[in-house]
SENUNU-247793 format. One line per 5 residues: number of its first residue (from 0); their letters; for each residue x, y, z of N, C-alpha, C. Coordinates in steps of 0.001 Angstrom, whole numbers. Example, Ala and Ser with C-alpha at 12.3 -4.5 7.8 and 13.67 -1.06 7.14 Angstrom:
2
0) as) 13190 -5690 7800 12300 -4500 7800 13200 -3300 7800  12850 -2250 7080 13670 -1060 7140 12900 30 7870
//
This chain:
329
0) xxxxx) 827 -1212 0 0 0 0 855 1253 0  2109 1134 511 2825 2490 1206 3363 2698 -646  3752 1771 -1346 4402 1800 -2650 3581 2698 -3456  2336 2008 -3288 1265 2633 -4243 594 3820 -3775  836 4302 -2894 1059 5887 -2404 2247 6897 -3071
5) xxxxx) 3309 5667 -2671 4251 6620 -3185 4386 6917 -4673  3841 5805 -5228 3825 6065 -6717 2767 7386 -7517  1711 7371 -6560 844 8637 -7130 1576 9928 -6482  2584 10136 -5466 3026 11137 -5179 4259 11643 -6519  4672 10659 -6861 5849 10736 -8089 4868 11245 -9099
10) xxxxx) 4138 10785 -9410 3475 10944 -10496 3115 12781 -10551  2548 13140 -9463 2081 14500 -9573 2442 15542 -9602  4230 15057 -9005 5124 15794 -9153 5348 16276 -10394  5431 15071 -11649 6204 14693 -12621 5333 16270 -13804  6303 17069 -13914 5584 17559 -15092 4946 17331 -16242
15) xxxxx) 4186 17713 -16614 3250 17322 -18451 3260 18062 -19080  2761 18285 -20684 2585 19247 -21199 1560 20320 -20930  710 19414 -20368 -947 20189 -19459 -259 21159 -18890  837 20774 -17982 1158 21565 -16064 928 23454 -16842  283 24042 -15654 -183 25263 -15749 1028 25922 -16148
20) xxxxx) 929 27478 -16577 2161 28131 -16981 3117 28392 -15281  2362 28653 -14218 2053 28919 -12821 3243 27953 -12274  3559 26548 -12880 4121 25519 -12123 5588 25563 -12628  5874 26608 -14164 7575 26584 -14971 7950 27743 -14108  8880 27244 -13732 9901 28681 -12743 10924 29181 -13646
25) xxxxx) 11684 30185 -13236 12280 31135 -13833 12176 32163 -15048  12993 32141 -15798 13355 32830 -16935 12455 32232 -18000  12698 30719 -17760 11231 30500 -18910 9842 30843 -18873  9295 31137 -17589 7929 31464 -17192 7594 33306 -17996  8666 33883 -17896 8114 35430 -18363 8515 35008 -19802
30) xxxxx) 9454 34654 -20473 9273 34086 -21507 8188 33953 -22618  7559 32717 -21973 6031 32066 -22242 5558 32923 -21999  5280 33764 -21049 4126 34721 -20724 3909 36071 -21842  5425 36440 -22382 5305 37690 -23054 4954 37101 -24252  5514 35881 -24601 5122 35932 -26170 3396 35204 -25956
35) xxxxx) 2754 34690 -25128 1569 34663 -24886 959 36054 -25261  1102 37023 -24487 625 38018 -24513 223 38679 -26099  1972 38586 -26696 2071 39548 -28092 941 38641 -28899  902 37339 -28798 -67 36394 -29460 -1635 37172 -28809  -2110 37407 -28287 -3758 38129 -27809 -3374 39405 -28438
40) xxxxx) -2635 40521 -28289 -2682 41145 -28943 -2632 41361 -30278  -2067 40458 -31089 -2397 40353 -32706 -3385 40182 -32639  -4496 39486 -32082 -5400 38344 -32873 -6954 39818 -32382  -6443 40330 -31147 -7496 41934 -31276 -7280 42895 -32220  -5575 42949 -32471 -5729 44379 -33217 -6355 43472 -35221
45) xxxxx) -6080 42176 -35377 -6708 41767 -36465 -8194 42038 -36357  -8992 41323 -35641 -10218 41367 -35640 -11063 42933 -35626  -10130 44001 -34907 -10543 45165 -34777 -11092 46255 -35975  -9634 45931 -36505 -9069 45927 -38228 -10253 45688 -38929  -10519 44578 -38941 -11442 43954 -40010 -12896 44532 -39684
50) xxxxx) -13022 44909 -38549 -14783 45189 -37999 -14983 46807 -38420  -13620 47306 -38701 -13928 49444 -38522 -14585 49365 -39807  -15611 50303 -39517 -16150 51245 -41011 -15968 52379 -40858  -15283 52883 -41537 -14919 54535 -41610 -16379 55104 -42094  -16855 56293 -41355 -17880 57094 -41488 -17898 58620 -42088
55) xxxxx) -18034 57301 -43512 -17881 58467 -44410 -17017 59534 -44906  -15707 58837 -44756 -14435 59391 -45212 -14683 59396 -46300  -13862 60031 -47129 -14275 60490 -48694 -12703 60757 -49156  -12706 60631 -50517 -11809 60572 -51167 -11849 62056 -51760  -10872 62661 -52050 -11568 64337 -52186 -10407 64835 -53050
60) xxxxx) -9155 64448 -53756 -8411 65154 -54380 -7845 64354 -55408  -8709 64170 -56234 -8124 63486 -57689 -7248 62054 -57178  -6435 62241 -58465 -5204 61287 -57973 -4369 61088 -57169  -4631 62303 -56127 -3309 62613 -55398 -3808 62015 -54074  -2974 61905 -52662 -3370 61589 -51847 -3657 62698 -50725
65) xxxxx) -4531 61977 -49661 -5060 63012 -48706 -4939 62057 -47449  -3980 62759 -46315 -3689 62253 -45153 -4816 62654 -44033  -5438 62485 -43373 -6104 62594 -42259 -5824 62064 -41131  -5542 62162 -39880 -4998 61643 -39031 -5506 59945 -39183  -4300 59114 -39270 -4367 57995 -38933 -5263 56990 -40186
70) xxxxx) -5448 57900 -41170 -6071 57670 -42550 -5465 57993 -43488  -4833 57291 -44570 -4427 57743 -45575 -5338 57321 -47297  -5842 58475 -47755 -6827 57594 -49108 -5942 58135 -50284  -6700 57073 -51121 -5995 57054 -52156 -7035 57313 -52945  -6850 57585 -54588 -8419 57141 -55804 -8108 57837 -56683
75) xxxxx) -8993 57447 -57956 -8430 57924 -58884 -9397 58938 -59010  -9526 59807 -60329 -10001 61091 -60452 -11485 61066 -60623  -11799 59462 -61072 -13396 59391 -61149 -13999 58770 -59764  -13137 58383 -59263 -14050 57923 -57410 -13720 59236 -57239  -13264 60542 -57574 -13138 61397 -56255 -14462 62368 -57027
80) xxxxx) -14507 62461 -58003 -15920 63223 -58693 -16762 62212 -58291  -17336 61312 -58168 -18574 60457 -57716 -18462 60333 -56158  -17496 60467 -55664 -17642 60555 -53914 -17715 59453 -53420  -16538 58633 -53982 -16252 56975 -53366 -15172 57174 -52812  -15175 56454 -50941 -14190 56200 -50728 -12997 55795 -50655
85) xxxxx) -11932 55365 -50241 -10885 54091 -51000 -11279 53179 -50968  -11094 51989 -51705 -11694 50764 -52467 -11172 49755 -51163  -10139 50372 -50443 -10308 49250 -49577 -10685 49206 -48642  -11621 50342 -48041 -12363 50485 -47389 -14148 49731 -47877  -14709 49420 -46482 -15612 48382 -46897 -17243 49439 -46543
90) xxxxx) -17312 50726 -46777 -17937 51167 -47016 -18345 51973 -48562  -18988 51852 -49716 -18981 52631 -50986 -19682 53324 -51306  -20925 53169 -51090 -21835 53589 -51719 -22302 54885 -50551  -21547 56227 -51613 -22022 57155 -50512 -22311 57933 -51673  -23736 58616 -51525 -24152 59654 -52163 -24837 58940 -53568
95) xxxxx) -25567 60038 -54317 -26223 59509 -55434 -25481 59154 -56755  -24024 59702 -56399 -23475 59909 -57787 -22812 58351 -58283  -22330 58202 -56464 -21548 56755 -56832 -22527 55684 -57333  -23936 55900 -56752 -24614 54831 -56724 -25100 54560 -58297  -25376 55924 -59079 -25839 56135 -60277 -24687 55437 -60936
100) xxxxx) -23365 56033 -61021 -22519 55708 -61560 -22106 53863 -61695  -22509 53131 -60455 -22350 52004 -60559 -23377 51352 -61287  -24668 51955 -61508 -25566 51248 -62104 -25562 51050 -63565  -24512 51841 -64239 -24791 52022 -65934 -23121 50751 -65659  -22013 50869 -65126 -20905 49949 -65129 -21207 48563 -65739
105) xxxxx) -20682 48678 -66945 -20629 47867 -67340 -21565 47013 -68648  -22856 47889 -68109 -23910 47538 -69414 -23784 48692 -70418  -23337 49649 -70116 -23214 51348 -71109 -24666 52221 -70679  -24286 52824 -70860 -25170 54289 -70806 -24664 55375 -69822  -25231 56456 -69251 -24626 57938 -68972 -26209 58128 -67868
110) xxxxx) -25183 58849 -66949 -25833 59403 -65609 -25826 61135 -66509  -26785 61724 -66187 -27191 62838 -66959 -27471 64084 -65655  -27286 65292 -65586 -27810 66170 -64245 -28208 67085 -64799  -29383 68032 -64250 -29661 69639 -64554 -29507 70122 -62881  -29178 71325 -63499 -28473 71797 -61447 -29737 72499 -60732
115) xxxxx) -29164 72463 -59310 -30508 73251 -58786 -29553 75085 -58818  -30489 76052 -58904 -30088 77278 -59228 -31023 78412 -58789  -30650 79033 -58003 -30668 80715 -57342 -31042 81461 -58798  -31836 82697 -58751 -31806 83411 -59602 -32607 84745 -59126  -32244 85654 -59490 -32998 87151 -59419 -34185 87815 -60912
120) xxxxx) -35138 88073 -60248 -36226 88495 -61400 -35638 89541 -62439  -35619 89067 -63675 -35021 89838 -64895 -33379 89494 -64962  -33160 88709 -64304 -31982 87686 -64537 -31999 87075 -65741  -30229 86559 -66330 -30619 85840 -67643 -29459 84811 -67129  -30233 83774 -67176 -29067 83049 -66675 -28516 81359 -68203
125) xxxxx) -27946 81211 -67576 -27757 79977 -68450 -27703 78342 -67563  -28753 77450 -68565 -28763 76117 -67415 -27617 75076 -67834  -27138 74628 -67323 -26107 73704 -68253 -26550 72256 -68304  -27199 71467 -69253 -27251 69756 -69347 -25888 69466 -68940  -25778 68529 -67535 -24477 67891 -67481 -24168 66392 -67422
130) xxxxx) -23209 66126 -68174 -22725 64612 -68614 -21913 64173 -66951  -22475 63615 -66103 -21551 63452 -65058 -20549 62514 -65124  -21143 60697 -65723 -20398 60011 -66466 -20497 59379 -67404  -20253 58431 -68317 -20612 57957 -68985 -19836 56452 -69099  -20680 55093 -69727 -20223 53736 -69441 -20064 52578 -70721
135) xxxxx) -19278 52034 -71560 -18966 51442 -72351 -20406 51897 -73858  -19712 53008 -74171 -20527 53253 -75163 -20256 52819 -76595  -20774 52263 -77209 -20330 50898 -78172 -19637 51561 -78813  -19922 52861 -79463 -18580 53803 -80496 -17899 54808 -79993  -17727 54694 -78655 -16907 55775 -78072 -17671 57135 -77903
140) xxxxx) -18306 57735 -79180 -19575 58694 -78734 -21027 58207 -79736  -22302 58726 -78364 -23354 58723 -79221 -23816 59910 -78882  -25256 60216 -80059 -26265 60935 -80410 -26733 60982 -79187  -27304 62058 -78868 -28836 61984 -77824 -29347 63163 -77750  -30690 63001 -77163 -31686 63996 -77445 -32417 64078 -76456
145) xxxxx) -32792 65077 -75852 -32776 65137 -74464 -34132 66407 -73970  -35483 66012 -73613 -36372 67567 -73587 -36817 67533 -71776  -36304 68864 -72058 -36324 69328 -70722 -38084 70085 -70288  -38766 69955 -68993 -39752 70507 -68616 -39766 71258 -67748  -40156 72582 -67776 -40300 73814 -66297 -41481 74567 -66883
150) xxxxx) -41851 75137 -65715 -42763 76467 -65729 -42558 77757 -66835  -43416 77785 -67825 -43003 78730 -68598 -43516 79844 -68071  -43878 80517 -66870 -44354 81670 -66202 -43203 82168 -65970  -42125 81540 -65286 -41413 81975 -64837 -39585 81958 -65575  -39195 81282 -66268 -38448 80960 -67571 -39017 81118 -68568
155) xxxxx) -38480 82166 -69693 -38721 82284 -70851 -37476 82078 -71896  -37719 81032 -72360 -36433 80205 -73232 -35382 81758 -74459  -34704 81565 -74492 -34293 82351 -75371 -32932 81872 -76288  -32655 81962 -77471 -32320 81486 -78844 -32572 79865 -78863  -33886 79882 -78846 -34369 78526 -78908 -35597 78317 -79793
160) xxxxx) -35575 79044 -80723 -36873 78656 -81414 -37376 77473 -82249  -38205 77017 -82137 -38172 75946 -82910 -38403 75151 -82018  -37130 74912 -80883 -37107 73570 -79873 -38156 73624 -78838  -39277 74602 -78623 -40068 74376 -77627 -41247 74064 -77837  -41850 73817 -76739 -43517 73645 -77065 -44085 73901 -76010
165) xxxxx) -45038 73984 -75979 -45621 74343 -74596 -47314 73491 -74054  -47137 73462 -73038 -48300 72572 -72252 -49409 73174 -71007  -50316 73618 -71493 -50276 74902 -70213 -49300 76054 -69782  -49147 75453 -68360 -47887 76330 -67279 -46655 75615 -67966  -46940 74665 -68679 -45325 74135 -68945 -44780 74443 -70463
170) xxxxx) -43702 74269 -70454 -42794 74642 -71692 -41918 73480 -71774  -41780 72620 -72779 -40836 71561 -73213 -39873 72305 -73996  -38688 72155 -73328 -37494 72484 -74425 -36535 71231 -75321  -36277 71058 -76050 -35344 69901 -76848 -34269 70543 -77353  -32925 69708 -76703 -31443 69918 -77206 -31561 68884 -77820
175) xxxxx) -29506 68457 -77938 -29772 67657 -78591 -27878 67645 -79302  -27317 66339 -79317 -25538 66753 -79275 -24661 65171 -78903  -24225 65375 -78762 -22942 63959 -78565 -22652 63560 -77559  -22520 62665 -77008 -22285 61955 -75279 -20701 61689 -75763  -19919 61808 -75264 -18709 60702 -74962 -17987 60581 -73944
180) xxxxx) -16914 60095 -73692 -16522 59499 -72380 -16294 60395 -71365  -15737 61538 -71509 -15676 62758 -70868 -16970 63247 -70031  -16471 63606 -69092 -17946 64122 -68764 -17564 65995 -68732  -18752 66464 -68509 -18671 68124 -69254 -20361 68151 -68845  -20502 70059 -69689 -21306 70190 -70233 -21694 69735 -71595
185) xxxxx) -23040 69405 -71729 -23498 68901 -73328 -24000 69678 -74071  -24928 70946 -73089 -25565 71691 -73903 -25845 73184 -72837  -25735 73792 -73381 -26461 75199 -72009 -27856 75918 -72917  -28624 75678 -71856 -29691 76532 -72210 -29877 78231 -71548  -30322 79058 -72292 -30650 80626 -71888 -31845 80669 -71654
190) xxxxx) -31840 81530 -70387 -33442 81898 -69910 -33532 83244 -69584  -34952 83583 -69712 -34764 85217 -68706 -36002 84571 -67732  -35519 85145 -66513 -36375 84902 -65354 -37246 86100 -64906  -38772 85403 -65198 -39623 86416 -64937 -40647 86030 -63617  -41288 86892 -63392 -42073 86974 -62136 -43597 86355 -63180
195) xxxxx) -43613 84793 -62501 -44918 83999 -62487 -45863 83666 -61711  -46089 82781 -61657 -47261 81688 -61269 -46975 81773 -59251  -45660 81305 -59628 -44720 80496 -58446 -43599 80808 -58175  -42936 80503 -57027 -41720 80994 -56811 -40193 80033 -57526  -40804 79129 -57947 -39869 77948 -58107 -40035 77022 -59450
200) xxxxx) -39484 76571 -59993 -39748 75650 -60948 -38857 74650 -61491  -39413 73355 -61504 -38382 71860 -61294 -37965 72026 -62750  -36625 71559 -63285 -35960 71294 -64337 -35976 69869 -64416  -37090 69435 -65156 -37163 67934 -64946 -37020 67164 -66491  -36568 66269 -66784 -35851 65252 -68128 -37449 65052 -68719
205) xxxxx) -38172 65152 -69341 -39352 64759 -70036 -38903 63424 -70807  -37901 63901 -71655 -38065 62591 -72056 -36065 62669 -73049  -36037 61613 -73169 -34234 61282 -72892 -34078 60130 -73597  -33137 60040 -74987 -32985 59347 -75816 -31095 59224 -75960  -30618 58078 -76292 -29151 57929 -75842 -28583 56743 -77624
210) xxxxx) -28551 57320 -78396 -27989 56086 -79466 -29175 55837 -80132  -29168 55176 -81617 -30422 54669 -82273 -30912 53616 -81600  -30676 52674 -81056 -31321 51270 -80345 -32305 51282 -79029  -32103 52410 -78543 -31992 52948 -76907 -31665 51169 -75943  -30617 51130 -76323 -29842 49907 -75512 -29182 50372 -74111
215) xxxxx) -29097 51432 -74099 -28354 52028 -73178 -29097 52377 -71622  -28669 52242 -70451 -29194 53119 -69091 -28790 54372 -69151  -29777 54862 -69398 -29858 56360 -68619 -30078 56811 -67102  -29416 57153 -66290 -29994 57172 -64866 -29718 59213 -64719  -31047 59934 -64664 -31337 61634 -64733 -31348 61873 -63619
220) xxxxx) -31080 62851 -63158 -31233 63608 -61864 -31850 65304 -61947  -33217 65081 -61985 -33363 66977 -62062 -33470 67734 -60973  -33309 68882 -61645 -33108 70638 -60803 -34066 71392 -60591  -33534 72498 -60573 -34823 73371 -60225 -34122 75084 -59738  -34775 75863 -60483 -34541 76931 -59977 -35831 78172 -59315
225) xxxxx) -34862 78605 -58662 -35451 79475 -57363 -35514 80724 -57054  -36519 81583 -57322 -36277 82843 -57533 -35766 83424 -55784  -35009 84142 -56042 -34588 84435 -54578 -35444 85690 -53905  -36067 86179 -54410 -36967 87318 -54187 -38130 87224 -53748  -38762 85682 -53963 -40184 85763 -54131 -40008 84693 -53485
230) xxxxx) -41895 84892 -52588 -42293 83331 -51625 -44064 83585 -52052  -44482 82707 -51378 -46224 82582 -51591 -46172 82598 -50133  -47754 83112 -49975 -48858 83221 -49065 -50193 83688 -49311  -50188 82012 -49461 -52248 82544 -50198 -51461 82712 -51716  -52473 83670 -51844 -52614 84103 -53474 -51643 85560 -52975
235) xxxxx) -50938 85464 -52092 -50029 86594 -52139 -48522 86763 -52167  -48097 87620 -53240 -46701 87451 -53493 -45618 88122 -52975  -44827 88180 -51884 -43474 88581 -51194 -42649 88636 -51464  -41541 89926 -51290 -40842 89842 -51575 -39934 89553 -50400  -39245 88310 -50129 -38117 87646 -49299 -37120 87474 -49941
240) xxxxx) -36311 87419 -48974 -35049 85905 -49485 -35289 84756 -49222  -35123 83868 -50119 -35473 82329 -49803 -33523 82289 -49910  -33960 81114 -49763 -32337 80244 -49706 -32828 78507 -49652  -32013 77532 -51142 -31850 76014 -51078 -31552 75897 -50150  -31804 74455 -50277 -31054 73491 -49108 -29727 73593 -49561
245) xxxxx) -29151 73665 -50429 -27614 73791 -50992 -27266 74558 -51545  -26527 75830 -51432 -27163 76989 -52696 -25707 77861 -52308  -24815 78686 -53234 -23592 79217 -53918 -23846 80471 -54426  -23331 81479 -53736 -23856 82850 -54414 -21908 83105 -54734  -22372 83709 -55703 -20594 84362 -56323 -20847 85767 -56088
250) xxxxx) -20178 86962 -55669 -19986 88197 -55409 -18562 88521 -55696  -18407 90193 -56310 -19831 90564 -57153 -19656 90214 -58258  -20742 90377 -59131 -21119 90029 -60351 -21216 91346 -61429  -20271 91183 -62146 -19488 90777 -62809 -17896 90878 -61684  -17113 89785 -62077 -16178 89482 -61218 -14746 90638 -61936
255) xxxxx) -14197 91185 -61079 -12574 91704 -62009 -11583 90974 -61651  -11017 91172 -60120 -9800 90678 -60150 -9964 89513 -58742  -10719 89582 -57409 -11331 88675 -57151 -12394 88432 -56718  -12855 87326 -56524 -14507 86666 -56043 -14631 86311 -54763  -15707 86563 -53837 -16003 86118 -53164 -17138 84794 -53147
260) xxxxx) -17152 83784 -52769 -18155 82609 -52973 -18698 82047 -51630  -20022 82454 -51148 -20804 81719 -50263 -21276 80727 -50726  -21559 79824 -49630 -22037 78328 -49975 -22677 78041 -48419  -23617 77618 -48614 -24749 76587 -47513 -24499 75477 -48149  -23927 74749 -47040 -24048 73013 -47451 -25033 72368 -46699
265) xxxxx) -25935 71838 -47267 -27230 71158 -46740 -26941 69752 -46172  -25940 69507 -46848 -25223 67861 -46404 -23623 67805 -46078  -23484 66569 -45564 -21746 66448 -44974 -21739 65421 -46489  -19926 65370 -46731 -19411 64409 -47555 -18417 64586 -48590  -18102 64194 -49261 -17328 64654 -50908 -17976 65916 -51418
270) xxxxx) -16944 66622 -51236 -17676 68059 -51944 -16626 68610 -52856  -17302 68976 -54016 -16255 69362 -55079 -16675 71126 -55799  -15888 71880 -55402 -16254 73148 -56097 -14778 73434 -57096  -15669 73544 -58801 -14776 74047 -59542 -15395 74774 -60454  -14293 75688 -60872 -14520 76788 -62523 -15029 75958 -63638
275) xxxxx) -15764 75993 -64578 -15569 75640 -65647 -16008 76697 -66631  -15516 76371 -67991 -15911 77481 -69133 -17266 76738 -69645  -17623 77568 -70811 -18912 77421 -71026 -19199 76132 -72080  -17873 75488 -72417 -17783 74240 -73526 -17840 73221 -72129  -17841 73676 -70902 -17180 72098 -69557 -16172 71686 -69527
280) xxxxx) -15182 72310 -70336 -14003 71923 -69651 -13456 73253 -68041  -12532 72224 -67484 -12274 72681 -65889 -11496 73513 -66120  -11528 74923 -65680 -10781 75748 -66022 -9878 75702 -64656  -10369 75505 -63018 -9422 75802 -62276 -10611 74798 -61132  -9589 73987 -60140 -10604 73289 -58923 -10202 73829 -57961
285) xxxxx) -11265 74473 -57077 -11099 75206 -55806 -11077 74410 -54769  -11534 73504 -55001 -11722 72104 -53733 -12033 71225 -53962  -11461 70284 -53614 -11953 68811 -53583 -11845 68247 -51986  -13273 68054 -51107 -12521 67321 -49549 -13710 67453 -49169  -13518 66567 -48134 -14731 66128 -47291 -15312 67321 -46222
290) xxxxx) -16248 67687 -46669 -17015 68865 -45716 -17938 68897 -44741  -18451 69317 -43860 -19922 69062 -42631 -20456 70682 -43854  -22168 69661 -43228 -23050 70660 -43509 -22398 71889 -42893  -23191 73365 -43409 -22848 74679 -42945 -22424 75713 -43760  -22344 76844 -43147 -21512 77840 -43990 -20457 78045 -43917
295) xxxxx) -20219 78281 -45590 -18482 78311 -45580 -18840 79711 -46565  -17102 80377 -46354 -17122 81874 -47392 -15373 81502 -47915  -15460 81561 -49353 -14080 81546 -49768 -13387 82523 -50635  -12644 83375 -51147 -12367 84216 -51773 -11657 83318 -53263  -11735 83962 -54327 -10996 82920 -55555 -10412 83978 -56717
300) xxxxx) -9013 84007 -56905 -8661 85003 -57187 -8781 84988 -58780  -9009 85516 -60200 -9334 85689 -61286 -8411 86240 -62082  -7499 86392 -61994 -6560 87633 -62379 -5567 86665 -63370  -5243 85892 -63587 -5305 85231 -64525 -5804 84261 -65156  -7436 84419 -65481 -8290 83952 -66139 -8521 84682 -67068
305) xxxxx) -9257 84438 -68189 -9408 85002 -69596 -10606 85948 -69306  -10878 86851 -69912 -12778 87393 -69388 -13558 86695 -70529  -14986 86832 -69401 -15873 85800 -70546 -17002 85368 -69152  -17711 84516 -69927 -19006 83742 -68973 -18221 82260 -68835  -18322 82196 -67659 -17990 80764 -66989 -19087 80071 -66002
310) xxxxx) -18938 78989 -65505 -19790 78503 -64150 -18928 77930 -63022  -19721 78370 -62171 -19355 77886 -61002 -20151 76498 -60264  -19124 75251 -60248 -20273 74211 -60247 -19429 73869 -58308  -20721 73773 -58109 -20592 73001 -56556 -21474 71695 -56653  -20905 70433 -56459 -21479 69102 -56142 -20798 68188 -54933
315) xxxxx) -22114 67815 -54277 -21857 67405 -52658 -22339 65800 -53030  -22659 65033 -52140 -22888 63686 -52634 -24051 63521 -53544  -25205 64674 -53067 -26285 64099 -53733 -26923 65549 -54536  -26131 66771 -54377 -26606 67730 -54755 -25584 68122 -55982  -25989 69218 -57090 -25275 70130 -58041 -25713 70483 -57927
320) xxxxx) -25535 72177 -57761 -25443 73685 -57949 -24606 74329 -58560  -25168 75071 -59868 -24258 75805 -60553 -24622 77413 -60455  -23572 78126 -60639 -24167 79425 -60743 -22799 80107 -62080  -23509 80848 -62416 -23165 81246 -63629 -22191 82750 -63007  -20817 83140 -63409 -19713 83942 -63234 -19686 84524 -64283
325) xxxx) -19466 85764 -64036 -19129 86887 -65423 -17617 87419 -64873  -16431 86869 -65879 -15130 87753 -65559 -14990 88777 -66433  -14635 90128 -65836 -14787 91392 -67058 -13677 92373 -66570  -13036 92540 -67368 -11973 93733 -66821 -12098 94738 -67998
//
């Protein structure tokens, strides 16, 4: 009996691979313990890694890169005009542009915009049809034809004869010109803004033709402009200031040597304000970066720009606003 005592006392002594970390003495015990440790800490900072969604970081300067603390993005020049984050980030779909833009990928056709727009009574402004992108178009460019609908009380079309018609309160206008891969302006329409019906009137796509087959997606987004002078009450007409939900005043008008530019941002996100001339190409980008709703005031200097009519386009994830610049010296 005394043997077989002593034999379970040997035994329990005897180390195993089981025996707790608690039972290895010395130098090997902190050992085991630290590289234990560095092992839990990989396997949190992995899992941590993999769970973040960045909220709504935005990609905001072309090709180039943009550091933010502890963020670095990357993208090319068309995620940063559609307002996609970096690709390896596992959030994308932010705003209307990216979402539009992914929907024509790959089958062909063109995301199309008319802007929302500020205007003063006896104003003449110009609207611009804009090509935002466009997606495997079988010959590189097509035809399209494109009729626009607003309030003819308050817009009265001008060097447009021929292309309109009218419906009541409404007025159909028809352009009409070349899509290709570029995006731009396609067409600008002239208006004079008169005191109507209403204070407001939607710039909406009536009807939108892309190539002879119509094989193509079209995905439209319409506008609307806003007299800034005028509101309703009742059958009675005021004179206020209104103000968009998103809306860009340029001061003053006509511009010499520099501009001042207010902006209300109605939304946070990818926000892009740039020059362009009156064909859409970019004459100069004032910003590209991620913004919070609010007011902002920026000055933009002109002094070596050409004189002439240009626009001023502001687009946030889900909004365009253009306003039309006169440089004159």
């Amino acid at each position: 009996m005394k043997n077989s005592f002593k034999d379970c006392r040997k035994i329990s002594k005897s180390p195993s691979i089981c025996t707790p970390l608690i039972h290895i003495k010395g130098s090997t015990r902190w050992i085991l313990t630290l590289i234990a440790l560095l092992g839990i800490c990989s396997i949190c900072t992995s899992l941590t890694t993999a769970q973040v969604v960045k909220p709504h970081s935005v990609v905001g300067s072309g090709a180039a890169t943009i550091i933010q603390p502890n963020v670095v993005h990357r993208s090319t020049i068309g995620q940063s005009l559609i307002g996609r984050i970096s690709a390896t980030e596992l959030q994308h779909n932010i705003g209307f542009w990216y979402t539009a833009a992914e929907s024509i990928r790959g089958n062909g056709g063109a995301v199309l915009s008319l802007p929302v727009m500020d205007a003063h009574l006896d104003d003449i402004i110009s609207v611009p049809l804009v090509l935002v992108s466009s997606s495997a178009l079988l010959t590189g460019t097509e035809q399209f034809r494109a009729s626009i609908r607003f309030n003819k009380t308050i817009l009265q079309p001008l060097d447009a004869t021929g292309n309109v018609v009218y419906q009541g309160d409404d007025a159909i206008l028809t352009v009409s010109g070349v899509i290709g891969k570029a995006s731009g302006i396609l067409s600008t329409m002239r208006f004079k803004v008169c005191m109507g019906n209403t204070a407001q009137t939607p710039l909406k796509f009536d009807s939108i033709s892309l190539g002879t087959k119509n094989a193509y997606k079209i995905v439209r987004k319409d506008g609307e402009v806003t007299i800034l002078d005028l509101c309703e009450a009742g059958d009675t007409t005021r004179l206020i200031k209104r103000s968009t939900i998103t809306s860009l005043v340029v001061r003053p008008q006509p511009v010499t040597n520099q501009a001042t530019i207010d902006m209300l941002l109605g939304e946070s996100g990818s926000t892009i304000l740039k020059l362009v001339d009156i064909q859409g190409r970019d004459v100069s980008t004032l910003f590209k970066e991620h913004k919070t709703k609010g007011f902002y005031t920026n000055t933009f200097n002109v002094e070596m720009i050409s004189s002439g009519l240009y626009f001023l386009v502001l687009q946030t994830p889900n909004e365009l606003v253009v306003q039309q610049v006169l440089i004159q010296r």
